[in-house]
PDB file of N, CA, C and O in Angstrom, chain B, residues numbered from 101:
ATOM      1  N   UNK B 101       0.841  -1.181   0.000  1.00  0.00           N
ATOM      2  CA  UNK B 101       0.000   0.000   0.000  1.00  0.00           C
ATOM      3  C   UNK B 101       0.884   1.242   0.000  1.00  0.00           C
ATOM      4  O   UNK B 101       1.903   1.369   0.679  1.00  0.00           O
ATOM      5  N   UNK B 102       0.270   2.331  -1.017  1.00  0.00           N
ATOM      6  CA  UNK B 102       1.625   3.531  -1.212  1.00  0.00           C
ATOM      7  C   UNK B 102       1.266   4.139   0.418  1.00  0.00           C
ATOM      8  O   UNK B 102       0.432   3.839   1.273  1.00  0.00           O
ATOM      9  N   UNK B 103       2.452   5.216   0.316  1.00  0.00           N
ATOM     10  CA  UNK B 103       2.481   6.198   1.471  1.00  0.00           C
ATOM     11  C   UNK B 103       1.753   7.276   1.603  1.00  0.00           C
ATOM     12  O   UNK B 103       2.264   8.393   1.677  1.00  0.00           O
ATOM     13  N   UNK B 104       0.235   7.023   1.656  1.00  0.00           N
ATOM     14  CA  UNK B 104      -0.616   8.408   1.038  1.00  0.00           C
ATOM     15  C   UNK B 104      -1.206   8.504   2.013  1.00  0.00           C
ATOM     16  O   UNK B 104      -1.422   7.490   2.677  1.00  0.00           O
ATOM     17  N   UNK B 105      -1.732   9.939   2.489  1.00  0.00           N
ATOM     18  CA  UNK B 105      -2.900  10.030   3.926  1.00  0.00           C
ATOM     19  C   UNK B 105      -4.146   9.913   3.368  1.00  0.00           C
ATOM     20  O   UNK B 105      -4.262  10.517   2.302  1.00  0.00           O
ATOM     21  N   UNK B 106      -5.093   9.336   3.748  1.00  0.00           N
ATOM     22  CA  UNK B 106      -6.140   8.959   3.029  1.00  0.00           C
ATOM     23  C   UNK B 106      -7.151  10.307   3.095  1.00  0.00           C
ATOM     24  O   UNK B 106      -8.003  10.482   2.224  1.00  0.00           O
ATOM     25  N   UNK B 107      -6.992  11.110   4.063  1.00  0.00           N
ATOM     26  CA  UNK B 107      -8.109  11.937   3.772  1.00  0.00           C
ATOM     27  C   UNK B 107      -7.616  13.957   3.413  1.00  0.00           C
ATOM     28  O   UNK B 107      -8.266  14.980   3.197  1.00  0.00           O
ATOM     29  N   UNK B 108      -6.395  13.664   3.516  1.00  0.00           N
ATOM     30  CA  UNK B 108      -5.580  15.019   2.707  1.00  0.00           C
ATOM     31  C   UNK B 108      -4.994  14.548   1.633  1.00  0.00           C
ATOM     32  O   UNK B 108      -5.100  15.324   0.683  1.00  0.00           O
ATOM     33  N   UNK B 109      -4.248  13.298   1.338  1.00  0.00           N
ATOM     34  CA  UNK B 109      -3.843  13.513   0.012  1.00  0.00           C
ATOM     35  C   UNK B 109      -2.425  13.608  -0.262  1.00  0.00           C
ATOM     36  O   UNK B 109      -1.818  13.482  -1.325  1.00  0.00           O
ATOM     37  N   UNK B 110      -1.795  13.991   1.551  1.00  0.00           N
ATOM     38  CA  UNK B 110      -0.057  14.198   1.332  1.00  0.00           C
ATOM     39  C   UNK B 110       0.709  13.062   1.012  1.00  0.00           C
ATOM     40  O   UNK B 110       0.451  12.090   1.721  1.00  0.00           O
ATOM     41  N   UNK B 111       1.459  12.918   0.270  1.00  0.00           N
ATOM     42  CA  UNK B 111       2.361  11.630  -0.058  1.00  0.00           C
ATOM     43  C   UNK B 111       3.589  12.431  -0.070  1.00  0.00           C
ATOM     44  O   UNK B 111       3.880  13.611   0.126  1.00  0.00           O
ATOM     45  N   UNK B 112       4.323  11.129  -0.434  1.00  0.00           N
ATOM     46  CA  UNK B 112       6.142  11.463   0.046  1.00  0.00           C
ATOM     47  C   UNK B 112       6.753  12.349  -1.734  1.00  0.00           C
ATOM     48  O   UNK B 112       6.665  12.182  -2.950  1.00  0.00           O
ATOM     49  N   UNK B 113       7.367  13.316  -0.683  1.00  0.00           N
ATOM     50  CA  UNK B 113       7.559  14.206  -1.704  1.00  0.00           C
ATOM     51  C   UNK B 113       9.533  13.966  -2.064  1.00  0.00           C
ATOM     52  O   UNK B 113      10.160  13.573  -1.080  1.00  0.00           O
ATOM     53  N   UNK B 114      10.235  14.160  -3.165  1.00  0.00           N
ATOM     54  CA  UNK B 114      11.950  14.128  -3.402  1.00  0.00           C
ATOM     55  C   UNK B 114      12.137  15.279  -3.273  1.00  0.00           C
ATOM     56  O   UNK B 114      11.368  16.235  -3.164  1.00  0.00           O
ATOM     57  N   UNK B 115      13.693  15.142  -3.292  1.00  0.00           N
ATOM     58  CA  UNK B 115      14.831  16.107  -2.709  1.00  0.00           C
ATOM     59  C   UNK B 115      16.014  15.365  -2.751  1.00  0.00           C
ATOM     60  O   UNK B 115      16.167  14.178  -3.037  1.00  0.00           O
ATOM     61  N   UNK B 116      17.058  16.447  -2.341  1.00  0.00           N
ATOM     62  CA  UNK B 116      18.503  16.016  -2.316  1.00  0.00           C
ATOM     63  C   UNK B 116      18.894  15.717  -0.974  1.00  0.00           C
ATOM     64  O   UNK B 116      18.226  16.272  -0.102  1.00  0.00           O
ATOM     65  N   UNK B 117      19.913  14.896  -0.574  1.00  0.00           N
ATOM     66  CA  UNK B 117      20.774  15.072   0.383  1.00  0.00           C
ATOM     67  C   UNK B 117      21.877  15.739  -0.267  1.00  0.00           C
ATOM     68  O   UNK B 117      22.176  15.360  -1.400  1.00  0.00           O
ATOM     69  N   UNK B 118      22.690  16.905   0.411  1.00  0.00           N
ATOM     70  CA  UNK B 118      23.574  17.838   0.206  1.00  0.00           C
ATOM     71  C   UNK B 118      24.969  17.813   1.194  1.00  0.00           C
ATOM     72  O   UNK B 118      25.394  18.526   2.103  1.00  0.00           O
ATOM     73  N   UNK B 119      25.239  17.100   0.788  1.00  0.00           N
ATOM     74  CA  UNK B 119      26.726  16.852   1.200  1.00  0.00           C
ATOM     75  C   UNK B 119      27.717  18.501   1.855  1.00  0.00           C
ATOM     76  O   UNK B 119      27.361  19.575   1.371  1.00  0.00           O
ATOM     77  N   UNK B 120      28.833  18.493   2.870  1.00  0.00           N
ATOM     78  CA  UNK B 120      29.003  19.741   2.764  1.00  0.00           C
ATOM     79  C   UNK B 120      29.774  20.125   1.710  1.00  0.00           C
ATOM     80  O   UNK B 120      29.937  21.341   1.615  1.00  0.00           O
ATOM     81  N   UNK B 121      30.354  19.360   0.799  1.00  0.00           N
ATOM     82  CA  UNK B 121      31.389  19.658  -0.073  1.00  0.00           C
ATOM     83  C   UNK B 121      30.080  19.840  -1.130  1.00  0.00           C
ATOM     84  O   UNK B 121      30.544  19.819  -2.270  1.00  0.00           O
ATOM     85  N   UNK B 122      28.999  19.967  -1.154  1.00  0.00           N
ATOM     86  CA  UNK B 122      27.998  20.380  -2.307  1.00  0.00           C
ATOM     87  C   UNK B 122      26.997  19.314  -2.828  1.00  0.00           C
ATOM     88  O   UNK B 122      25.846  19.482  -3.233  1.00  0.00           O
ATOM     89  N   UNK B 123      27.907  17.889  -2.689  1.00  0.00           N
ATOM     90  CA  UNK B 123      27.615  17.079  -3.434  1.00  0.00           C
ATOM     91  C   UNK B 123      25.884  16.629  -3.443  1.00  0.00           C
ATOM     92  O   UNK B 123      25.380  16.815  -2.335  1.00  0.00           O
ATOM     93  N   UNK B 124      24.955  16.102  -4.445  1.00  0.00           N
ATOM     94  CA  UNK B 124      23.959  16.100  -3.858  1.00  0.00           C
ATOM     95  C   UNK B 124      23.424  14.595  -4.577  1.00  0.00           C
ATOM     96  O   UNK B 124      23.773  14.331  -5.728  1.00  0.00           O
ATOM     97  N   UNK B 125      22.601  13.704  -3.832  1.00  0.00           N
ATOM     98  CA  UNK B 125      21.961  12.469  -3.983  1.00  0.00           C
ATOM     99  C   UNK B 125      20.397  12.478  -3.807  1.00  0.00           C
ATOM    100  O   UNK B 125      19.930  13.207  -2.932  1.00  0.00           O
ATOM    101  N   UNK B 126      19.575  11.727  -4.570  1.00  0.00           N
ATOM    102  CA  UNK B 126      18.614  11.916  -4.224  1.00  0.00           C
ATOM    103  C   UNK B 126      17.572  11.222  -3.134  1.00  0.00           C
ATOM    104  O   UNK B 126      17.752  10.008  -3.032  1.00  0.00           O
ATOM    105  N   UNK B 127      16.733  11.652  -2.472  1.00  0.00           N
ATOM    106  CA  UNK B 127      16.494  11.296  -1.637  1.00  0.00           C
ATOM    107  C   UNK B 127      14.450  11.158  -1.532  1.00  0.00           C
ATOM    108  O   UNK B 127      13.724  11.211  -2.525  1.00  0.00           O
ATOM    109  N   UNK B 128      13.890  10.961   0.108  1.00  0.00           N
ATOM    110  CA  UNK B 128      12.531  11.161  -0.360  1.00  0.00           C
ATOM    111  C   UNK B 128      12.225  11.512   0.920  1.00  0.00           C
ATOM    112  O   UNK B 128      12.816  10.932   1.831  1.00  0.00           O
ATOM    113  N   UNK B 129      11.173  12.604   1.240  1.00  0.00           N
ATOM    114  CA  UNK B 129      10.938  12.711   2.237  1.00  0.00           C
ATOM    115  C   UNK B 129       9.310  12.637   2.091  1.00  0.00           C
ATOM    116  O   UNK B 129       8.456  13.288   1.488  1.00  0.00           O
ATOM    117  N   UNK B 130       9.336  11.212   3.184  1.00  0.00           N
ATOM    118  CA  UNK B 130       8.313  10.656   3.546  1.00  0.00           C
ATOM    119  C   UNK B 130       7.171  11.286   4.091  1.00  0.00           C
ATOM    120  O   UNK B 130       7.425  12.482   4.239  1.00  0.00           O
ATOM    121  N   UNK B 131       5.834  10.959   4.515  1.00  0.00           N
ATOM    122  CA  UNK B 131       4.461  11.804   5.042  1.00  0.00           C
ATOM    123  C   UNK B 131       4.642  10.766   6.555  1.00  0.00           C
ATOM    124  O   UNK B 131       4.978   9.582   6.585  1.00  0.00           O
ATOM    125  N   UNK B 132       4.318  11.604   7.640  1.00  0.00           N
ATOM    126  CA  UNK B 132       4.122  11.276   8.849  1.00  0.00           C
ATOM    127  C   UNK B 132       2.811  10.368   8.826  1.00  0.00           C
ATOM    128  O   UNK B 132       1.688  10.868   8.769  1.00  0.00           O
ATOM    129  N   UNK B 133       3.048   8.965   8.877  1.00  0.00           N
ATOM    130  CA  UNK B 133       1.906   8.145   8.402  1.00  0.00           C
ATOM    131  C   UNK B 133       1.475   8.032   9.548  1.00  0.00           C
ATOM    132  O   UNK B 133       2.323   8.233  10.417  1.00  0.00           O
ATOM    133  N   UNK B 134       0.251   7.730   9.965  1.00  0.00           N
ATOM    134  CA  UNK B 134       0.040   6.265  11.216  1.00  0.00           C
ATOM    135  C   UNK B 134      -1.424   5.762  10.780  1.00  0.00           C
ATOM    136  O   UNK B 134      -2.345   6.288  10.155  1.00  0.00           O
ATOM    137  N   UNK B 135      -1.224   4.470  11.405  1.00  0.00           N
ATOM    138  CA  UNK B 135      -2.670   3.947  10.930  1.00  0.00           C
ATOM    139  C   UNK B 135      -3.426   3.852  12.149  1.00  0.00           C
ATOM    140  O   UNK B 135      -3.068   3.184  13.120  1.00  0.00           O
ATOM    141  N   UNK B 136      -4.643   4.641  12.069  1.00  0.00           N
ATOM    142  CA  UNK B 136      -5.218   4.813  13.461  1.00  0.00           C
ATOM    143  C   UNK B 136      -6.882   4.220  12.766  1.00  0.00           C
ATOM    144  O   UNK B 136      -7.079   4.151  11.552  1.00  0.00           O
ATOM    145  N   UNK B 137      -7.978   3.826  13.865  1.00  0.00           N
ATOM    146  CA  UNK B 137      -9.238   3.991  13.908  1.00  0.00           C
ATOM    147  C   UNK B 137     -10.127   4.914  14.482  1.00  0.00           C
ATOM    148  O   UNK B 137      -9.899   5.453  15.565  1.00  0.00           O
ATOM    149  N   UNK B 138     -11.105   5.116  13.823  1.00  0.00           N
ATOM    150  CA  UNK B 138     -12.049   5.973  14.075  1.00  0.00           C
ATOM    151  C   UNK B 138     -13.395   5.720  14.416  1.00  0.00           C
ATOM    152  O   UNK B 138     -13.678   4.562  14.107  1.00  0.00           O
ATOM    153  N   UNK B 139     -14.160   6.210  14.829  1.00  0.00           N
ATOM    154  CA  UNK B 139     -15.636   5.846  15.193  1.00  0.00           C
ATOM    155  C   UNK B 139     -16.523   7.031  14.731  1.00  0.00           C
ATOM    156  O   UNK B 139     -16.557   8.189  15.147  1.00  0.00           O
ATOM    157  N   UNK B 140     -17.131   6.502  13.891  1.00  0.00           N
ATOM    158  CA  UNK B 140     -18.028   6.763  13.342  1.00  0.00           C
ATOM    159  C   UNK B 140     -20.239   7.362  13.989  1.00  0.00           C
ATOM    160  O   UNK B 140     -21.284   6.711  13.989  1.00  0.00           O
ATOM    161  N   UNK B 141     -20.119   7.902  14.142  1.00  0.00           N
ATOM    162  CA  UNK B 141     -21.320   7.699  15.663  1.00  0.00           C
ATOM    163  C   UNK B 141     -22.587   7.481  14.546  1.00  0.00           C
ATOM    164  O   UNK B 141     -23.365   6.527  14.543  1.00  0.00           O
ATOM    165  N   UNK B 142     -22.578   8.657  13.575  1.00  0.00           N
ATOM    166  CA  UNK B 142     -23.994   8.095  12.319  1.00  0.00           C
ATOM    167  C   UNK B 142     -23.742   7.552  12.309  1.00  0.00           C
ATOM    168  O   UNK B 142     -24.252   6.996  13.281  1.00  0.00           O
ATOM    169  N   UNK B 143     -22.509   6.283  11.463  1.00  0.00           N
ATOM    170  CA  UNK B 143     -23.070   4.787  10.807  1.00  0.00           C
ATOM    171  C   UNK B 143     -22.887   3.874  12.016  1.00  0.00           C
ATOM    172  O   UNK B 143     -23.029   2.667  11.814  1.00  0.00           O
ATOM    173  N   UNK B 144     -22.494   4.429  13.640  1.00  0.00           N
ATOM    174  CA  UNK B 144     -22.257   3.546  14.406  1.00  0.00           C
ATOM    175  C   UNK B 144     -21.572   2.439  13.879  1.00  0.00           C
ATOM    176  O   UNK B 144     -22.329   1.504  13.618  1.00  0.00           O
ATOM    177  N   UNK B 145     -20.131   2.197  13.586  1.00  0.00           N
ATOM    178  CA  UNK B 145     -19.318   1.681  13.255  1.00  0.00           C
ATOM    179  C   UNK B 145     -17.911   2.325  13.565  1.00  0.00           C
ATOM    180  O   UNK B 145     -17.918   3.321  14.289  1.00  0.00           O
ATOM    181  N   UNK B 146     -16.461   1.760  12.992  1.00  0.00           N
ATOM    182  CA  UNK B 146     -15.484   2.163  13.258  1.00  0.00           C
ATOM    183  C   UNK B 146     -14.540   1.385  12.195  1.00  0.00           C
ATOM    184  O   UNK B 146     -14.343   0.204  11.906  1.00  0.00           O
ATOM    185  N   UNK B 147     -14.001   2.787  11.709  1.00  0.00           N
ATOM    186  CA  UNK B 147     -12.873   2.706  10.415  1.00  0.00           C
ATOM    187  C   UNK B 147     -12.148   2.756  10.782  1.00  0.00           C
ATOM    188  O   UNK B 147     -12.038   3.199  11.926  1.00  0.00           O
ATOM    189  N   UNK B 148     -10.818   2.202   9.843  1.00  0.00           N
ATOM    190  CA  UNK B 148      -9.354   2.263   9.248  1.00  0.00           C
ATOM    191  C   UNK B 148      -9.316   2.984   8.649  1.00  0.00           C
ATOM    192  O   UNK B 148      -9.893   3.146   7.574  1.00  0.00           O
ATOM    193  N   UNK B 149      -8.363   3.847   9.391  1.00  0.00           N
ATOM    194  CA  UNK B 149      -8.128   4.912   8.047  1.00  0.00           C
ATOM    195  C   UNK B 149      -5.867   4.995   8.238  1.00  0.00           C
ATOM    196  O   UNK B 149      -5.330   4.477   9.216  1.00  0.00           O
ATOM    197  N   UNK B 150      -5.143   5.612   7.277  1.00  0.00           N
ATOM    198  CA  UNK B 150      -3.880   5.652   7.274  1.00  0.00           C
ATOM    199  C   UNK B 150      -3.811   7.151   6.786  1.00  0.00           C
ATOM    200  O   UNK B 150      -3.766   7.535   5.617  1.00  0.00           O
ATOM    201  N   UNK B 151      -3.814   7.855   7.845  1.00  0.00           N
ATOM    202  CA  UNK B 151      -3.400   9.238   7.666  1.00  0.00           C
ATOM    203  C   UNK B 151      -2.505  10.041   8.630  1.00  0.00           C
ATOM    204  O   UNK B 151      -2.026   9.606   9.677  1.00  0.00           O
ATOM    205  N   UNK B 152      -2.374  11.088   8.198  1.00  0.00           N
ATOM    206  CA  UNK B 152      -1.212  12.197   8.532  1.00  0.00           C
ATOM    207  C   UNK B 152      -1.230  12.727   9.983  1.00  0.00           C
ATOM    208  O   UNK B 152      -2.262  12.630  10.648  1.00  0.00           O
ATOM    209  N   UNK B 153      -0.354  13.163  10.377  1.00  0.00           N
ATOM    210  CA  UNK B 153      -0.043  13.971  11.688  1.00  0.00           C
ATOM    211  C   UNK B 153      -1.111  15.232  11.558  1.00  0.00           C
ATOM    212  O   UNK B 153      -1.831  15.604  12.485  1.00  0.00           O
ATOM    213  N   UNK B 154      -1.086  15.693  10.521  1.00  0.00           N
ATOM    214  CA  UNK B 154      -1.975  16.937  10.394  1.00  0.00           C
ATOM    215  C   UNK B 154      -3.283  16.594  10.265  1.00  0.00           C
ATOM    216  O   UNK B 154      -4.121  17.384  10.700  1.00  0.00           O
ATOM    217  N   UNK B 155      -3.657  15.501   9.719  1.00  0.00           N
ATOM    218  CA  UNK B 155      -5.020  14.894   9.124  1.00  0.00           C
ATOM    219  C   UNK B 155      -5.357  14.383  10.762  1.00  0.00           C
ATOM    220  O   UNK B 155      -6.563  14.424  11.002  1.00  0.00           O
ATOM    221  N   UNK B 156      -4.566  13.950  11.826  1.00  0.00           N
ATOM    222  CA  UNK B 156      -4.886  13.868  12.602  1.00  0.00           C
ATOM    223  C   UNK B 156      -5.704  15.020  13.786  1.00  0.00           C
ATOM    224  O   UNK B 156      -6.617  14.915  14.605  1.00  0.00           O
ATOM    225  N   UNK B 157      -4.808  16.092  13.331  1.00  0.00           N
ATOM    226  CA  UNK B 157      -4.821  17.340  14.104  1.00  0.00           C
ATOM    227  C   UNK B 157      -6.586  17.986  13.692  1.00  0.00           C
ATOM    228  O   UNK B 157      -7.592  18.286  14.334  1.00  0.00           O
ATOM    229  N   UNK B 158      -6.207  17.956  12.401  1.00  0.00           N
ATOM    230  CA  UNK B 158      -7.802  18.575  12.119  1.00  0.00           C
ATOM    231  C   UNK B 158      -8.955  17.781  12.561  1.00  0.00           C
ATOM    232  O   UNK B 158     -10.081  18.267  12.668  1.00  0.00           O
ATOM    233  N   UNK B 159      -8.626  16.365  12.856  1.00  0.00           N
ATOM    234  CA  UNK B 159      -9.619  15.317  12.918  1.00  0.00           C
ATOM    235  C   UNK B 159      -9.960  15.901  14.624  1.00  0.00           C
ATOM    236  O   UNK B 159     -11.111  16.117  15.004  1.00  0.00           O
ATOM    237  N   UNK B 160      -9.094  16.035  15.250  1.00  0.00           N
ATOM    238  CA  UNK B 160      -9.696  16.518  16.404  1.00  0.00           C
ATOM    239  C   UNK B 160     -10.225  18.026  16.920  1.00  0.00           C
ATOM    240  O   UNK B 160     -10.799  18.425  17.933  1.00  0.00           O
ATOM    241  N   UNK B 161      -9.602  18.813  15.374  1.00  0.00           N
ATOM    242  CA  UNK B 161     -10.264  20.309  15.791  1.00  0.00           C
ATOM    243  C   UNK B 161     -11.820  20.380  15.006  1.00  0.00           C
ATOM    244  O   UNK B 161     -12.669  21.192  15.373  1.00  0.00           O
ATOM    245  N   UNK B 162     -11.984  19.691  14.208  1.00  0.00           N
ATOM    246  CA  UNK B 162     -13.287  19.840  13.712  1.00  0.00           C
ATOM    247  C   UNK B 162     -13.983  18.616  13.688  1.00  0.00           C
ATOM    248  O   UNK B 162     -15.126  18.616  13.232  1.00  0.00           O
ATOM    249  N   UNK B 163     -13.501  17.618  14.086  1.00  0.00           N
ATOM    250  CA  UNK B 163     -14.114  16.247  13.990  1.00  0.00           C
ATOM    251  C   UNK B 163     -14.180  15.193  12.864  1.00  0.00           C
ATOM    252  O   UNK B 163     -14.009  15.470  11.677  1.00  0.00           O
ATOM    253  N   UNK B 164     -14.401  14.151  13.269  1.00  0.00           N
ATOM    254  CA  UNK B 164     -14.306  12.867  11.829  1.00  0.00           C
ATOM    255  C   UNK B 164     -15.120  13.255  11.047  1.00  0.00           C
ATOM    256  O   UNK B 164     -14.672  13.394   9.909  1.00  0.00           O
ATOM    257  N   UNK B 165     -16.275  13.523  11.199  1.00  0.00           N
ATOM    258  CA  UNK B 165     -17.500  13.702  10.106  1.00  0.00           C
ATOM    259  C   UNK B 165     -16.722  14.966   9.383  1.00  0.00           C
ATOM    260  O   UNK B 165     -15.718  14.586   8.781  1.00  0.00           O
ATOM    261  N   UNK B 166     -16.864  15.783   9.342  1.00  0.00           N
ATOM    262  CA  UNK B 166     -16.406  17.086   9.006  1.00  0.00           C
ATOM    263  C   UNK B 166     -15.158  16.808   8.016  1.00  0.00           C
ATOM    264  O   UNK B 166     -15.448  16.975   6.832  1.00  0.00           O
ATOM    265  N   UNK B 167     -14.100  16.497   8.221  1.00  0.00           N
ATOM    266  CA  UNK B 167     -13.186  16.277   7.725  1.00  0.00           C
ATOM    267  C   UNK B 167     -13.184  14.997   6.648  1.00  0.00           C
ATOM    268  O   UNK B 167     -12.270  14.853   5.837  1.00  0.00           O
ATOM    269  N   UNK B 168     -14.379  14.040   6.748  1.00  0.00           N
ATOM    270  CA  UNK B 168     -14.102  13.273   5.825  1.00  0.00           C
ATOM    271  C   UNK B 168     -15.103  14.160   5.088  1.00  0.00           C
ATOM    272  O   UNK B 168     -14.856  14.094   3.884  1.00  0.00           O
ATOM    273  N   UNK B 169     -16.005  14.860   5.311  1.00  0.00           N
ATOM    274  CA  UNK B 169     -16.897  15.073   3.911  1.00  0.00           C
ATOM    275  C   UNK B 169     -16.061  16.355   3.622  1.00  0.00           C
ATOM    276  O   UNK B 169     -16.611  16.924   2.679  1.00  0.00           O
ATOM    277  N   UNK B 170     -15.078  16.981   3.991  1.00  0.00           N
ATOM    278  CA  UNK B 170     -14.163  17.901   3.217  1.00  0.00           C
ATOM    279  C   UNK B 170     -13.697  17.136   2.409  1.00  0.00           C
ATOM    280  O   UNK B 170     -13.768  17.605   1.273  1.00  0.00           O
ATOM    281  N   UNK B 171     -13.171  16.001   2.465  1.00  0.00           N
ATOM    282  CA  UNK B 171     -12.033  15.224   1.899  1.00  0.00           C
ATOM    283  C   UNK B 171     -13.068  14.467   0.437  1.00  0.00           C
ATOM    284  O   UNK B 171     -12.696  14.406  -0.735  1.00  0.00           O
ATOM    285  N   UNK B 172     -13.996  14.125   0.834  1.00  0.00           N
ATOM    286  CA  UNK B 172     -14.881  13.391  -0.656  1.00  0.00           C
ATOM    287  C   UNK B 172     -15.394  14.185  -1.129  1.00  0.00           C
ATOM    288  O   UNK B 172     -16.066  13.862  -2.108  1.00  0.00           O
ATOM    289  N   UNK B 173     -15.379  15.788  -0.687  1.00  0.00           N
ATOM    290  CA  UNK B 173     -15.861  17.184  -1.540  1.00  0.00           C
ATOM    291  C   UNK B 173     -14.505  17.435  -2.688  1.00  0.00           C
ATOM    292  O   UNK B 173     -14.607  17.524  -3.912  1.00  0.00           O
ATOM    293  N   UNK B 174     -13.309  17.507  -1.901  1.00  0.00           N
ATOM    294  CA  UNK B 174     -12.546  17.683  -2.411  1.00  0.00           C
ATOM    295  C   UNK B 174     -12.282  16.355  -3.655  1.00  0.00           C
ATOM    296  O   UNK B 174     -12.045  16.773  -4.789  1.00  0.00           O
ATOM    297  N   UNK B 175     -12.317  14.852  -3.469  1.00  0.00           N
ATOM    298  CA  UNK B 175     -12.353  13.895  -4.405  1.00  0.00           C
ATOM    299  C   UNK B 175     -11.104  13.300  -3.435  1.00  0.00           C
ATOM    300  O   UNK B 175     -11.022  12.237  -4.050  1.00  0.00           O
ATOM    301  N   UNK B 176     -10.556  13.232  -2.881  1.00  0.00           N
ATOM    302  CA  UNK B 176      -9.611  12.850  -2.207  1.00  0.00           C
ATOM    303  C   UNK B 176     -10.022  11.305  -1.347  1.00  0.00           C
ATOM    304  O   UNK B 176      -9.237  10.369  -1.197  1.00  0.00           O
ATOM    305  N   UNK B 177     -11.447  11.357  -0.861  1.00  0.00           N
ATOM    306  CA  UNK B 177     -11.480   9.725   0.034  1.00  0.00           C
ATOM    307  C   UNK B 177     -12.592   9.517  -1.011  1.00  0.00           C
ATOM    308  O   UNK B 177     -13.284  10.396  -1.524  1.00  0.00           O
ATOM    309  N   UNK B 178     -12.636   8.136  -1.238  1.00  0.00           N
ATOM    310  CA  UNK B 178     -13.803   7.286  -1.979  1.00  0.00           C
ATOM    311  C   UNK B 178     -14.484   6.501  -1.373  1.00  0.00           C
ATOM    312  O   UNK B 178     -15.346   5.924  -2.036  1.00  0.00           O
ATOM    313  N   UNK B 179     -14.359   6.149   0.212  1.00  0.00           N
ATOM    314  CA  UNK B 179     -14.815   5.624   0.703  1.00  0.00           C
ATOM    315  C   UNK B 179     -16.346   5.946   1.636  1.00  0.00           C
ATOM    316  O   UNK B 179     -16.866   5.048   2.298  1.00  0.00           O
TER     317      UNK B 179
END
């Protein structure tokens, strides 16, 4: 399964490592994943979801509902 937050959309973005003599390699900097569950209180149930540090943050300033129907407004969750 790729490295994607399921309800923002952030995935792992490239870059260099930069040596001090200049030199540069490429590299990837990853999305703060975790796979957490959620509860659902309308469908009275409880999801899997694999999202972000931030996707987390909003999940608790505005709530699960809220944030997933931002996210399937936006086209981002299909679920």
């Amino acid at each position: 399964m790729s490295r994607v937050c399921e309800l923002t959309g952030k995935r792992a973005m490239s870059g260099n490592n930069v040596s001090h003599a200049m030199n540069k390699t490429k590299r990837r900097f990853n999305v703060n994943l975790f796979t957490k569950r959620f509860y659902l209180p309308e469908e009275d149930k409880w999801i899997t979801l694999k999202v972000s540090a931030k996707a987390i943050k909003n999940i608790n300033k505005l709530g699960i509902t809220a944030v997933m129907k931002k996210s399937r407004e936006n086209g981002i969750l299909t679920k």
